[in-house]
PAMAR-921741 format. One record per atom (N, C-alpha, C, CB): residue number from 1; chain; atom name; x, y, z. Coordinates in nm, 4 decimals. Atoms other than C-alpha are relative to their C-alpha. Glycine has a CB too. Layout:
residues N
pt bado=NUM martor=A marti=CA px=X py=Y pz=Z
...
end
This chain:
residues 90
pt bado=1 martor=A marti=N px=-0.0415 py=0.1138 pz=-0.0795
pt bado=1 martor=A marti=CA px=-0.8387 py=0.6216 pz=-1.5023
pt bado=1 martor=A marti=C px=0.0631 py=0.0496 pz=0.1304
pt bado=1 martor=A marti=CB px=0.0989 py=-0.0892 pz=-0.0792
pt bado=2 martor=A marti=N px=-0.0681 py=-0.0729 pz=-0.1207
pt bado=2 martor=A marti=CA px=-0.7670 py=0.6663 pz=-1.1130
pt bado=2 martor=A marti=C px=0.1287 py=-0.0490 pz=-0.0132
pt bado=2 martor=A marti=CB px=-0.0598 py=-0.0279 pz=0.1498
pt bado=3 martor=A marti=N px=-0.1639 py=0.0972 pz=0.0415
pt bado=3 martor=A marti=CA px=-0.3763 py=0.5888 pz=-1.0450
pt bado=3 martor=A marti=C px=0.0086 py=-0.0742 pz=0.1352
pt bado=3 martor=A marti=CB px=0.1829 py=0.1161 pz=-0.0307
pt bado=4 martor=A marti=N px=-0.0947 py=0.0981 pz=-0.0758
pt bado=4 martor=A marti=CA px=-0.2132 py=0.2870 pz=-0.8494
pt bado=4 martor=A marti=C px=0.1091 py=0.0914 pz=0.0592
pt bado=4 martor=A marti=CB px=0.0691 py=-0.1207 pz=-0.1019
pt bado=5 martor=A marti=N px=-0.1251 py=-0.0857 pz=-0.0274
pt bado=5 martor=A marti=CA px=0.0479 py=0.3834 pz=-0.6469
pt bado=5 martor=A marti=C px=0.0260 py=-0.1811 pz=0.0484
pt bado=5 martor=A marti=CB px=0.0040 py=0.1778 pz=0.1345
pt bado=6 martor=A marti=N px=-0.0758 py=0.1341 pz=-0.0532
pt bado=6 martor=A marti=CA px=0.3200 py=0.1234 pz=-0.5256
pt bado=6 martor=A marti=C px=0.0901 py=0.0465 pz=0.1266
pt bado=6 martor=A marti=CB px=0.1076 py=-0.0733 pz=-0.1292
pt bado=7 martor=A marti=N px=-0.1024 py=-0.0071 pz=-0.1722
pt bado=7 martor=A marti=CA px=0.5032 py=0.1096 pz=-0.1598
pt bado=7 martor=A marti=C px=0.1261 py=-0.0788 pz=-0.0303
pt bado=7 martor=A marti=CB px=-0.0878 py=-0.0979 pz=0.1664
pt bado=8 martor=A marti=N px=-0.1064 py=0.1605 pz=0.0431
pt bado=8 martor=A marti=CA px=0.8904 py=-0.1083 pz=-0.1882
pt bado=8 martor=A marti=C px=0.0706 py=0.0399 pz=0.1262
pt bado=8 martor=A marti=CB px=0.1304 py=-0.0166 pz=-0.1834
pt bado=9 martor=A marti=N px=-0.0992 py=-0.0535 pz=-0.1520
pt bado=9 martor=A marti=CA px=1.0732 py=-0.1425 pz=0.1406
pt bado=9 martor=A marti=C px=0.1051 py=-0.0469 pz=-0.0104
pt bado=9 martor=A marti=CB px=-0.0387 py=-0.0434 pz=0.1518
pt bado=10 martor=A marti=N px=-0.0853 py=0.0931 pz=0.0508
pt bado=10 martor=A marti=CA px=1.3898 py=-0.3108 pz=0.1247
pt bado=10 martor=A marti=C px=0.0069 py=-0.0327 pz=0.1122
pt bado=10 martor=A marti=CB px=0.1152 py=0.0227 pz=-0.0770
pt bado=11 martor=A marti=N px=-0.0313 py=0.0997 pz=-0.1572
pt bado=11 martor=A marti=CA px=1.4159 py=-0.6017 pz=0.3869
pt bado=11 martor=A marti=C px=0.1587 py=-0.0163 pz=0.0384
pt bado=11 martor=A marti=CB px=-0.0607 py=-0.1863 pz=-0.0207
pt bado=12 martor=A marti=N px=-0.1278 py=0.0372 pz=-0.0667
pt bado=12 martor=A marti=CA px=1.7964 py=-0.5579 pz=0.4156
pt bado=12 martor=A marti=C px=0.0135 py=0.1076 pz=0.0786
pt bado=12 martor=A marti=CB px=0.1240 py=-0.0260 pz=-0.0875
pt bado=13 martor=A marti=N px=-0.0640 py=-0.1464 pz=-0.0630
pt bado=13 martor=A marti=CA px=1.7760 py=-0.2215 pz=0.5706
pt bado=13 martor=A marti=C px=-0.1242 py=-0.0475 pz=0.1322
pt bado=13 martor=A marti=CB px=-0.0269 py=0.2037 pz=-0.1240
pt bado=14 martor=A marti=N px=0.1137 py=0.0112 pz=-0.1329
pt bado=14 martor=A marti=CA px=1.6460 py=-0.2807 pz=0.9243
pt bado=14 martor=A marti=C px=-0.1139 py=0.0794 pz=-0.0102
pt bado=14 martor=A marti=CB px=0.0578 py=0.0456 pz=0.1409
pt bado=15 martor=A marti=N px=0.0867 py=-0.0992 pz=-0.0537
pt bado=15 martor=A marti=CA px=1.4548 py=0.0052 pz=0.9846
pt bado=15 martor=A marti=C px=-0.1244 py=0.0335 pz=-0.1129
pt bado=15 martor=A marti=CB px=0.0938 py=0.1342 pz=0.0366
pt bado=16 martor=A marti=N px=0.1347 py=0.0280 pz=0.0918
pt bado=16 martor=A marti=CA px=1.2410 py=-0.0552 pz=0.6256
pt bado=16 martor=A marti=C px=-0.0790 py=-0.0906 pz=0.0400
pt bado=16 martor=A marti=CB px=0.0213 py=-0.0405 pz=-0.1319
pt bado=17 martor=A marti=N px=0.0496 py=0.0916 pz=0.0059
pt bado=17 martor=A marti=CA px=1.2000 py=-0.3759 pz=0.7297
pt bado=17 martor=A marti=C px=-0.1113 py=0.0251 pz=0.1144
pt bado=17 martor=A marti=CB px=0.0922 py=-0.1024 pz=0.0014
pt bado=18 martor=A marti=N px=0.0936 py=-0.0139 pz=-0.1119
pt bado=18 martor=A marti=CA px=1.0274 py=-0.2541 pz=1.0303
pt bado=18 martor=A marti=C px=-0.1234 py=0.1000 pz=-0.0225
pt bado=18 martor=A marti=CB px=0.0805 py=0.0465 pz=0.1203
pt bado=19 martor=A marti=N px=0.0840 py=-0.0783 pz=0.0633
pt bado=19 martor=A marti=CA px=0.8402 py=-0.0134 pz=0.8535
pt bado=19 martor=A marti=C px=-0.1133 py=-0.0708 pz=-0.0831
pt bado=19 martor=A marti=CB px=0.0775 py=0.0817 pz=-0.0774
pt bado=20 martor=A marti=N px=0.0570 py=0.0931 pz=0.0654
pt bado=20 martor=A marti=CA px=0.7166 py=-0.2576 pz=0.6142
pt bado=20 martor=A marti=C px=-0.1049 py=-0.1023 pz=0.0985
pt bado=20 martor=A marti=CB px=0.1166 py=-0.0703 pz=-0.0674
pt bado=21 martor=A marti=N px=0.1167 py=0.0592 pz=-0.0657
pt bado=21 martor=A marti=CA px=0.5419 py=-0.4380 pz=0.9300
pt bado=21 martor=A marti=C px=-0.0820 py=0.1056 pz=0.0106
pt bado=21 martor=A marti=CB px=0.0221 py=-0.0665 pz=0.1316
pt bado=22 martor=A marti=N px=0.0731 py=-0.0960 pz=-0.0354
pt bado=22 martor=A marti=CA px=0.3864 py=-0.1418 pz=1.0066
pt bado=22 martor=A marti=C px=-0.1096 py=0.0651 pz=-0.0831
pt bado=22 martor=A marti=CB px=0.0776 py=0.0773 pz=0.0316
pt bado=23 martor=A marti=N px=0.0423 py=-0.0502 pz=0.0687
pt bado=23 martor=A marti=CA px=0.2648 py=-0.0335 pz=0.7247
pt bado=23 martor=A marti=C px=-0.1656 py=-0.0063 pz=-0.0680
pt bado=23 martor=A marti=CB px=0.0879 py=-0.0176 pz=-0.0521
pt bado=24 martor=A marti=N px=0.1131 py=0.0224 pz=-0.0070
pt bado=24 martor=A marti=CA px=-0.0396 py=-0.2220 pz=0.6840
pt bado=24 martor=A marti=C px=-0.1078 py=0.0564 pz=0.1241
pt bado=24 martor=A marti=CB px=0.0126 py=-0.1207 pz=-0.0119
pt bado=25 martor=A marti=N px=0.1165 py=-0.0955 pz=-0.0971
pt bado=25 martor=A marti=CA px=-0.2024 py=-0.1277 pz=0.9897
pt bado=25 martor=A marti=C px=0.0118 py=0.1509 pz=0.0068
pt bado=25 martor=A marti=CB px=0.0092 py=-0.0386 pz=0.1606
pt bado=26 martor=A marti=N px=-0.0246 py=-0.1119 pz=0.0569
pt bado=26 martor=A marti=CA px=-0.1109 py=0.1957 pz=0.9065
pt bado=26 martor=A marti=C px=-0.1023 py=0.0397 pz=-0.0666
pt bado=26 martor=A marti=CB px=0.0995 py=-0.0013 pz=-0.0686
pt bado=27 martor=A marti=N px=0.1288 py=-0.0174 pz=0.1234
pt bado=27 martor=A marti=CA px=-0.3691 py=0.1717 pz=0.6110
pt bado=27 martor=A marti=C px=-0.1051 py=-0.0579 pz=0.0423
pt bado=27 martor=A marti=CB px=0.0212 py=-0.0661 pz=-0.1472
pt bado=28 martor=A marti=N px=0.1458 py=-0.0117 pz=-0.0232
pt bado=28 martor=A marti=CA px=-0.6148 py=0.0079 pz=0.8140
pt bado=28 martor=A marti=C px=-0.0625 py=0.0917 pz=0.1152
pt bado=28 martor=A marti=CB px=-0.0443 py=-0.1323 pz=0.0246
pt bado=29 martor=A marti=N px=0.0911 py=-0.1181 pz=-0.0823
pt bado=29 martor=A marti=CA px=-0.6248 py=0.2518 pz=1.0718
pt bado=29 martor=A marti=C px=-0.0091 py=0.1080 pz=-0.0492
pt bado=29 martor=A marti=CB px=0.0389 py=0.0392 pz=0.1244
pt bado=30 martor=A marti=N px=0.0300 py=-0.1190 pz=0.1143
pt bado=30 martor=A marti=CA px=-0.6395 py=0.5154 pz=0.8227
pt bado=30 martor=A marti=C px=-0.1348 py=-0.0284 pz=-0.0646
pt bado=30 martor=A marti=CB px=0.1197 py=0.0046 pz=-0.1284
pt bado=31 martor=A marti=N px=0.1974 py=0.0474 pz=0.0700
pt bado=31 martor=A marti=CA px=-0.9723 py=0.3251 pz=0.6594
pt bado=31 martor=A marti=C px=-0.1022 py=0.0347 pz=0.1187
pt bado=31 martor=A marti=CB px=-0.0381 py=-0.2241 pz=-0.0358
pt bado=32 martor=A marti=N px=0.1483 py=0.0589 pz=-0.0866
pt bado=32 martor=A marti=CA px=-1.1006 py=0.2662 pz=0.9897
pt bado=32 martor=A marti=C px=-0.1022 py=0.1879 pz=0.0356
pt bado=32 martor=A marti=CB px=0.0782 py=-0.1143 pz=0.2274
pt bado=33 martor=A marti=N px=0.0289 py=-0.1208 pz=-0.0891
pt bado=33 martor=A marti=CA px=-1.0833 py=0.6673 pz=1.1196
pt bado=33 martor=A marti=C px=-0.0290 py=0.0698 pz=-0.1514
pt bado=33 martor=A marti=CB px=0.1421 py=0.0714 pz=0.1237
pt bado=34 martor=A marti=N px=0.0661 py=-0.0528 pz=0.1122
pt bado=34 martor=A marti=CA px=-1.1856 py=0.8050 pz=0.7405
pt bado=34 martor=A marti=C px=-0.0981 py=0.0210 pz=0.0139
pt bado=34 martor=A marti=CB px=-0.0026 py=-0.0508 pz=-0.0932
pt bado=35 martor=A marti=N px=0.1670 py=-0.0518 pz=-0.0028
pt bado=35 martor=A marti=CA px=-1.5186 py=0.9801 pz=0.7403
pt bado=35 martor=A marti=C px=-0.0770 py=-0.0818 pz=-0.0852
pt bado=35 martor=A marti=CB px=-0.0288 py=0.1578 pz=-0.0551
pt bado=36 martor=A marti=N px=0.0980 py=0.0608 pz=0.1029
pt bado=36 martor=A marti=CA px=-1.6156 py=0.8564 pz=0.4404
pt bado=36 martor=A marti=C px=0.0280 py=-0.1110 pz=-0.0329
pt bado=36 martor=A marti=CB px=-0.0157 py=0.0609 pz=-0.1140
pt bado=37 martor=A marti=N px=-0.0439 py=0.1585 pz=-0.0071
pt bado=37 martor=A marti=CA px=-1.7017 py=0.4878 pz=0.3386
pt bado=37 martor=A marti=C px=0.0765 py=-0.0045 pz=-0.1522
pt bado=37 martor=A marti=CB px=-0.1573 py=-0.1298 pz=0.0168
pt bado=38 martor=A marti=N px=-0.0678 py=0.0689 pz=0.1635
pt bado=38 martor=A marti=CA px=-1.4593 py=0.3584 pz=0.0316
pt bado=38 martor=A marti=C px=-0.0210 py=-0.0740 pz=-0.0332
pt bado=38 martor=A marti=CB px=0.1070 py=-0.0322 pz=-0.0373
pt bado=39 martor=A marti=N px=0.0046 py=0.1817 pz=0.0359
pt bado=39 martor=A marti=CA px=-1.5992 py=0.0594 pz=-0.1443
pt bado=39 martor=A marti=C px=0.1565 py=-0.0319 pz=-0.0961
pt bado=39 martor=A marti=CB px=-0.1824 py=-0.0506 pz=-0.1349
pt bado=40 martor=A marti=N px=-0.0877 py=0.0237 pz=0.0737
pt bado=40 martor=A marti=CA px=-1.3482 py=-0.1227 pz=-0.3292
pt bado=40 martor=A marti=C px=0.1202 py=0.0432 pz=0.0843
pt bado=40 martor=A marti=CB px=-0.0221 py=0.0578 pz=-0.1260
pt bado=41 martor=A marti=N px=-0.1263 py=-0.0335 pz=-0.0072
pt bado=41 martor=A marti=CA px=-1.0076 py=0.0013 pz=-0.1256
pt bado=41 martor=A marti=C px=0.0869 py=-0.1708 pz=0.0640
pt bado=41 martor=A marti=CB px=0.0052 py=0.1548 pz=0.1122
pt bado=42 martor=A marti=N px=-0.0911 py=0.1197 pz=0.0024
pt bado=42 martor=A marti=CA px=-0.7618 py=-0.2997 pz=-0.1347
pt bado=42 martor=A marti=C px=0.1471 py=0.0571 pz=-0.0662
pt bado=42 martor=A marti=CB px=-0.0749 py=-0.1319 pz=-0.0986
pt bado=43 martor=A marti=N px=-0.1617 py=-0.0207 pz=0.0472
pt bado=43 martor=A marti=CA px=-0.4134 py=-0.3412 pz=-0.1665
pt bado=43 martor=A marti=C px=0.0680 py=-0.1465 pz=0.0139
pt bado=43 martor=A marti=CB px=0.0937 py=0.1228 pz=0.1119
pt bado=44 martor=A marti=N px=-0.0648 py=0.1478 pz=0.0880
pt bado=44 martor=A marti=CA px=-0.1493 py=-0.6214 pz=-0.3095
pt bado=44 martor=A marti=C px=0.1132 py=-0.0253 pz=0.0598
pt bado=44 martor=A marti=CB px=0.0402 py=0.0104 pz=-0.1701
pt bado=45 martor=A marti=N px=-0.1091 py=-0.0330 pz=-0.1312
pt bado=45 martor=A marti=CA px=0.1473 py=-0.7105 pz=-0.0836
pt bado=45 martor=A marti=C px=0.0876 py=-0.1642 pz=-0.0962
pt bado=45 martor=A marti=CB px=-0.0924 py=-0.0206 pz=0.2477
pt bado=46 martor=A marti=N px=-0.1152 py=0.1125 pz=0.0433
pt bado=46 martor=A marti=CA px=0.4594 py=-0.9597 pz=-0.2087
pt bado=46 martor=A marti=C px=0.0891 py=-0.0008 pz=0.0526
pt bado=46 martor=A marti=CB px=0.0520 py=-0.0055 pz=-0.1109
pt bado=47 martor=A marti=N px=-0.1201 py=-0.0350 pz=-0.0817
pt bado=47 martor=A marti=CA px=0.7105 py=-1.0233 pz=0.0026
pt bado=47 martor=A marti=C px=0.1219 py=-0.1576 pz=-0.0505
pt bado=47 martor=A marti=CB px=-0.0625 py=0.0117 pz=0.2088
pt bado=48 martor=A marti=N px=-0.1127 py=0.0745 pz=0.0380
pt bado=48 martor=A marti=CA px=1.0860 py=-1.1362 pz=-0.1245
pt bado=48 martor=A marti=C px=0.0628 py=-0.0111 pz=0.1158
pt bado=48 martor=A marti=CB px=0.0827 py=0.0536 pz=-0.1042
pt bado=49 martor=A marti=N px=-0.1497 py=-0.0012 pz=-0.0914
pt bado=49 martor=A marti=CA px=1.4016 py=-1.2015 pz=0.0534
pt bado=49 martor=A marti=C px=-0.0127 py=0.1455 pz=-0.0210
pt bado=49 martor=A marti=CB px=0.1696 py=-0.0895 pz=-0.0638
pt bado=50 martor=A marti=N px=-0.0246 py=-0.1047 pz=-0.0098
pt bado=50 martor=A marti=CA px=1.4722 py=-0.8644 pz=-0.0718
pt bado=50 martor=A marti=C px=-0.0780 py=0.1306 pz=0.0341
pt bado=50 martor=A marti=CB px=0.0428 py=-0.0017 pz=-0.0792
pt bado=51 martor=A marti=N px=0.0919 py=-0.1374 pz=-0.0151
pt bado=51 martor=A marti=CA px=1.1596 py=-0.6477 pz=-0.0709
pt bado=51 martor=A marti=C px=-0.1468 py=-0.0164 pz=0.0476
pt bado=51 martor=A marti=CB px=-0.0124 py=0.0744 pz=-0.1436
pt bado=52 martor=A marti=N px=0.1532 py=0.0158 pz=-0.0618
pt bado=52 martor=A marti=CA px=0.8077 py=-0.6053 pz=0.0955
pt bado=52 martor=A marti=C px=-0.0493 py=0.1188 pz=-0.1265
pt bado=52 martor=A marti=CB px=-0.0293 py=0.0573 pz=0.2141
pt bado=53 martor=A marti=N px=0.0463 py=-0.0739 pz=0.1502
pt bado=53 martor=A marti=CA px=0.6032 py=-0.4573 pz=-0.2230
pt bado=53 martor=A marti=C px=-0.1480 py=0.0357 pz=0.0210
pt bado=53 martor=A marti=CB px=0.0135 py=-0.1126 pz=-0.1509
pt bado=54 martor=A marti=N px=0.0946 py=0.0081 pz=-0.0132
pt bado=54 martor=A marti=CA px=0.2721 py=-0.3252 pz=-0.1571
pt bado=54 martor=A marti=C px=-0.0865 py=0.1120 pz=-0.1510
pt bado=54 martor=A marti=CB px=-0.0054 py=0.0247 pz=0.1549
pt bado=55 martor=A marti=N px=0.0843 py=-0.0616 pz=0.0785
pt bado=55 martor=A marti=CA px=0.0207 py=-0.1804 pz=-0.4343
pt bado=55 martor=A marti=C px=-0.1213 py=0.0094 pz=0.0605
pt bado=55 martor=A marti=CB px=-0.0082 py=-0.0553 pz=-0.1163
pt bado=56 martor=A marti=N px=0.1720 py=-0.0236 pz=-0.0949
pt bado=56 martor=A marti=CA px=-0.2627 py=0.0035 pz=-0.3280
pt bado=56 martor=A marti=C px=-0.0967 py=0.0519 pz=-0.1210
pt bado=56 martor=A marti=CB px=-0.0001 py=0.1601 pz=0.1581
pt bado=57 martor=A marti=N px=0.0758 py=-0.0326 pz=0.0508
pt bado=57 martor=A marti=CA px=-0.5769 py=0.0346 pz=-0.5351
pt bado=57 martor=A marti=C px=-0.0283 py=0.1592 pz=0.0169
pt bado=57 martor=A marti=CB px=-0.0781 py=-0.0835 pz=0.0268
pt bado=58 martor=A marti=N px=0.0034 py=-0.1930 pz=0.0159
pt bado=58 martor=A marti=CA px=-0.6757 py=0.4220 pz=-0.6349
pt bado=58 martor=A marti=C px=-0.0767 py=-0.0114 pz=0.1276
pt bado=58 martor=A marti=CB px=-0.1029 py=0.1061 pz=-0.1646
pt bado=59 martor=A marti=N px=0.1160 py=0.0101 pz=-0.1255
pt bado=59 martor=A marti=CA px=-0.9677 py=0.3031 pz=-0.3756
pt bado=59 martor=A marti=C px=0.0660 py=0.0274 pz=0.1309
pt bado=59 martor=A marti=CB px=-0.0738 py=-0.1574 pz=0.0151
pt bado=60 martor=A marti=N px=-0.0499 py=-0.0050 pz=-0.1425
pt bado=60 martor=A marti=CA px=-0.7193 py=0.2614 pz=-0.1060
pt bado=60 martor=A marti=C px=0.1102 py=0.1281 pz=-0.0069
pt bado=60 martor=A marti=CB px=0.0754 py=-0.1599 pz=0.0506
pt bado=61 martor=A marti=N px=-0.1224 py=-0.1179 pz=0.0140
pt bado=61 martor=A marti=CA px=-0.4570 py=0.5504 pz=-0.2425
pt bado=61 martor=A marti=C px=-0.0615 py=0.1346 pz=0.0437
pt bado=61 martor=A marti=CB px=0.0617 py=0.0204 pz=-0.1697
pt bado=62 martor=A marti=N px=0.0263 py=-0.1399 pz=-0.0565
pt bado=62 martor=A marti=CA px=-0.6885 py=0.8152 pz=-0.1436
pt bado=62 martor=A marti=C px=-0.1002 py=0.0105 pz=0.1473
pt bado=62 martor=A marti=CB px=-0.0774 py=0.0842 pz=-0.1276
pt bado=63 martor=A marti=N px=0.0028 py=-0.0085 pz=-0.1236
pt bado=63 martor=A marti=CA px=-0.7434 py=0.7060 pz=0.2311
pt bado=63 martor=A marti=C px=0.0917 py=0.0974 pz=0.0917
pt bado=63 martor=A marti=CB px=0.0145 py=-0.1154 pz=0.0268
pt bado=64 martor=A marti=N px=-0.0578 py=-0.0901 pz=-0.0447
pt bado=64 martor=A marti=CA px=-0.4949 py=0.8784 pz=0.3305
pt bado=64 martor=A marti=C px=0.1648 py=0.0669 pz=-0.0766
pt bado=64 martor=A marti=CB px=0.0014 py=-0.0537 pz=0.1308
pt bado=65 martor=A marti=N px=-0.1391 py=-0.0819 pz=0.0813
pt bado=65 martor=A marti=CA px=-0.2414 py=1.1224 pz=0.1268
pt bado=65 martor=A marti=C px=0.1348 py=0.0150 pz=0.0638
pt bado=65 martor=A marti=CB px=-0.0314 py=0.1541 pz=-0.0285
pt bado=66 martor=A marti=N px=-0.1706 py=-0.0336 pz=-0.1058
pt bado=66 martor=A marti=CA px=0.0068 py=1.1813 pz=0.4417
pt bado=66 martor=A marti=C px=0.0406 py=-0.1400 pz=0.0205
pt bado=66 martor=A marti=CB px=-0.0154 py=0.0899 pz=0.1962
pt bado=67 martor=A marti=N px=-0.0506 py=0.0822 pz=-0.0572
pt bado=67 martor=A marti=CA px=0.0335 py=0.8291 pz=0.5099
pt bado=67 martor=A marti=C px=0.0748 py=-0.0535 pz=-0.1397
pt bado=67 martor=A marti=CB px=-0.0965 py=-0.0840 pz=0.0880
pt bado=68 martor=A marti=N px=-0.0684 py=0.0469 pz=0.0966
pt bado=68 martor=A marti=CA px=0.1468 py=0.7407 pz=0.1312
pt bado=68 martor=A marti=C px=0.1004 py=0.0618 pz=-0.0175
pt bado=68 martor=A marti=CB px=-0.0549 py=-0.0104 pz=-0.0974
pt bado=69 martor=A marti=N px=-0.1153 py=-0.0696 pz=-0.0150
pt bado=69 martor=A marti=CA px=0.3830 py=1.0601 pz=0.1614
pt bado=69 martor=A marti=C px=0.1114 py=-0.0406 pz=0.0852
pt bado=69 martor=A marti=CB px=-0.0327 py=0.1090 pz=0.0349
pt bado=70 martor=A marti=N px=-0.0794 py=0.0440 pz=-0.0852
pt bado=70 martor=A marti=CA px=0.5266 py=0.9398 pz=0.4715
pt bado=70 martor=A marti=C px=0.0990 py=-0.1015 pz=-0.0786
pt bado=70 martor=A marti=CB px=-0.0791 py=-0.0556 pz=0.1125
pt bado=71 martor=A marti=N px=-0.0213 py=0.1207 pz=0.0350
pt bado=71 martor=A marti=CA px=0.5701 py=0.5762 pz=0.3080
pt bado=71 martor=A marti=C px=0.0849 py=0.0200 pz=-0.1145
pt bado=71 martor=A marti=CB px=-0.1185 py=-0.0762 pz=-0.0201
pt bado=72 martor=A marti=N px=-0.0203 py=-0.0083 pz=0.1232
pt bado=72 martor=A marti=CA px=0.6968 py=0.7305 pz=-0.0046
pt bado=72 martor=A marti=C px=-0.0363 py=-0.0908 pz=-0.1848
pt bado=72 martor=A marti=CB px=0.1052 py=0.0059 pz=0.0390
pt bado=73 martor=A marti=N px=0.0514 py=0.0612 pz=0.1298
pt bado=73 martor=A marti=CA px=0.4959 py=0.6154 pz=-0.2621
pt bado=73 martor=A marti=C px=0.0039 py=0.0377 pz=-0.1108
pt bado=73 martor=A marti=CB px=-0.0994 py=-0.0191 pz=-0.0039
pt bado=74 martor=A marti=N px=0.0181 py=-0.0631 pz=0.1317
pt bado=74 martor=A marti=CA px=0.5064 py=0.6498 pz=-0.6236
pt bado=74 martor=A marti=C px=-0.1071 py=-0.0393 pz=-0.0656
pt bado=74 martor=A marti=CB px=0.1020 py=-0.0180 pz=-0.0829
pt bado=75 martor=A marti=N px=0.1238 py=0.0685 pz=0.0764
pt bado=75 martor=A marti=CA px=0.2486 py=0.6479 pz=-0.8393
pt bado=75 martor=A marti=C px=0.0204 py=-0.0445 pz=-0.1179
pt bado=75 martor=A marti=CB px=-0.1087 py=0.0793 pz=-0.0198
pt bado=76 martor=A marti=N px=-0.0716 py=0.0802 pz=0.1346
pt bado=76 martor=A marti=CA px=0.2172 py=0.4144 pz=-1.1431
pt bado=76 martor=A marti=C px=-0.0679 py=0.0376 pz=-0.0848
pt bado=76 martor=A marti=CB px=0.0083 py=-0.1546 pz=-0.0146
pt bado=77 martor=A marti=N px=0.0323 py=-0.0827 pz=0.1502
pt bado=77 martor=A marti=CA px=0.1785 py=0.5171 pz=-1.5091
pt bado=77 martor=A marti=C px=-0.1345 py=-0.0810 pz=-0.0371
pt bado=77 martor=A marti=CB px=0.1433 py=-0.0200 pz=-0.1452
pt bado=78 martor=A marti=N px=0.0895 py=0.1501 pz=0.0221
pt bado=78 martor=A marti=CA px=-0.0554 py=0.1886 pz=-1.5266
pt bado=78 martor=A marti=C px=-0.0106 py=-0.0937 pz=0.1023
pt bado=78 martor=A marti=CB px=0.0563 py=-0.0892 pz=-0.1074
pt bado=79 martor=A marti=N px=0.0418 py=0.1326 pz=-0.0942
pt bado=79 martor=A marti=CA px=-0.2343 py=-0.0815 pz=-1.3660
pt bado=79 martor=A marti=C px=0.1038 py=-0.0969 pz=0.0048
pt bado=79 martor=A marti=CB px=-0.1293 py=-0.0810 pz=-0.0527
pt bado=80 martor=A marti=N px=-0.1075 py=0.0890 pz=-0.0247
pt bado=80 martor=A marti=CA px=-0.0123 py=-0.3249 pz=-1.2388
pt bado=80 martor=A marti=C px=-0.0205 py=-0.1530 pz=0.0180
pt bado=80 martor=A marti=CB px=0.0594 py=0.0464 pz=0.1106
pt bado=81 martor=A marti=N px=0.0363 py=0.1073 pz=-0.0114
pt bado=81 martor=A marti=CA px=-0.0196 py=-0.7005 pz=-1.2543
pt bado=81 martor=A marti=C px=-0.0099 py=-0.1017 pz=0.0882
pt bado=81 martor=A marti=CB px=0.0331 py=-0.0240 pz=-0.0565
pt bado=82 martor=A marti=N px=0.0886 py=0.0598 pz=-0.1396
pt bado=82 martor=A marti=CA px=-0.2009 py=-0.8469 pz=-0.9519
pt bado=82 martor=A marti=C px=-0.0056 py=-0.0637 pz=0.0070
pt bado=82 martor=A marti=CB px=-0.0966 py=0.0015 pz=0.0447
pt bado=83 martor=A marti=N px=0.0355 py=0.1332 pz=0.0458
pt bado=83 martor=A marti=CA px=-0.2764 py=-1.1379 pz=-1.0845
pt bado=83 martor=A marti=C px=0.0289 py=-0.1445 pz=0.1677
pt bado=83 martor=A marti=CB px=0.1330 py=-0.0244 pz=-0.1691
pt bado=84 martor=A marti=N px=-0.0349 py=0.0585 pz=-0.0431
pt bado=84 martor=A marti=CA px=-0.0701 py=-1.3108 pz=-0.8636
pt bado=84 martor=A marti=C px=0.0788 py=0.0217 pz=0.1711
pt bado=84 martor=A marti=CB px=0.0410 py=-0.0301 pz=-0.0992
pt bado=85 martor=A marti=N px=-0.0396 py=-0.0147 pz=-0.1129
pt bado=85 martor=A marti=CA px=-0.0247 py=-1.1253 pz=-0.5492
pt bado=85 martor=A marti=C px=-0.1023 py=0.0008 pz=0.1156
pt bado=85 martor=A marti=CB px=0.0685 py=0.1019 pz=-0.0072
pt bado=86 martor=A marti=N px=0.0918 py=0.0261 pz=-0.1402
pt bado=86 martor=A marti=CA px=-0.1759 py=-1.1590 pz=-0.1905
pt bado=86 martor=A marti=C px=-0.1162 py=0.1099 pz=-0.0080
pt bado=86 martor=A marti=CB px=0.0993 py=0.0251 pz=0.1605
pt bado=87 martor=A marti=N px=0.0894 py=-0.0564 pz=0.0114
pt bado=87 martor=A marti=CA px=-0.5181 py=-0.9656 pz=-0.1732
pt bado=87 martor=A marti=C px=-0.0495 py=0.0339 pz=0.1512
pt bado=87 martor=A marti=CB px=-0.0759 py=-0.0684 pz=-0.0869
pt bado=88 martor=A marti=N px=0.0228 py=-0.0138 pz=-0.1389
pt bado=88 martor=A marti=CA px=-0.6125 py=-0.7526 pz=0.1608
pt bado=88 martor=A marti=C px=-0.1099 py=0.0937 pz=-0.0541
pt bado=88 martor=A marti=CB px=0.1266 py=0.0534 pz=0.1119
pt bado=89 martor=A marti=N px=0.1061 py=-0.1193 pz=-0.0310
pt bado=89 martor=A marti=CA px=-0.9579 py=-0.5665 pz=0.1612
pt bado=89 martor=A marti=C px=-0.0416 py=0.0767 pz=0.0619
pt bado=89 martor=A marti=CB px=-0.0668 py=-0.0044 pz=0.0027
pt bado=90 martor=A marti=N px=-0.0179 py=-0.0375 pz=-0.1241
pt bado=90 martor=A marti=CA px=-0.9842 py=-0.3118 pz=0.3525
pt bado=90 martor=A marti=C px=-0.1503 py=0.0915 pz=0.0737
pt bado=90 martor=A marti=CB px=0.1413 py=0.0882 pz=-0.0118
end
């Protein structure tokens, strides 16, 4: 099974919160300048009062390795429940 990874910013700390805008185009200009095509890379985005939450499909986790380092991502033990969050294809 490939792994999920998850992004969490916290919206009380300015400088996440500004990160957290960023972060998406981040991952699509990382798709766009990738050599190779990825079907399937999507990612899951929820945004609280407290936190901007993004999950990125394995599809989209191995666009780019420095940009999930940067972001500090962790990766998850298991699929995570989507069900009910915003859907971006990328």
């Amino acid at each position: 099974m490939a792994a999920w990874y998850i992004v969490i910013f916290e919206n009380c700390i300015e400088a996440q919160f500004i990160a957290s805008m960023n972060f998406a185009n981040e991952l699509y200009s990382a798709f766009m300048n990738n050599p190779a095509h990825i079907d399937g890379a999507r990612y899951f985005y929820k945004h609280t009062d407290e936190q901007s939450i993004y999950y990125l499909s394995p599809e989209a986790a191995v666009i780019s390795p420095d940009l999930l380092n940067k972001y500090g991502a962790a990766l998850l033990l298991s699929e995570p429940d989507v069900a009910d969050l915003e859907v971006h294809i990328l």
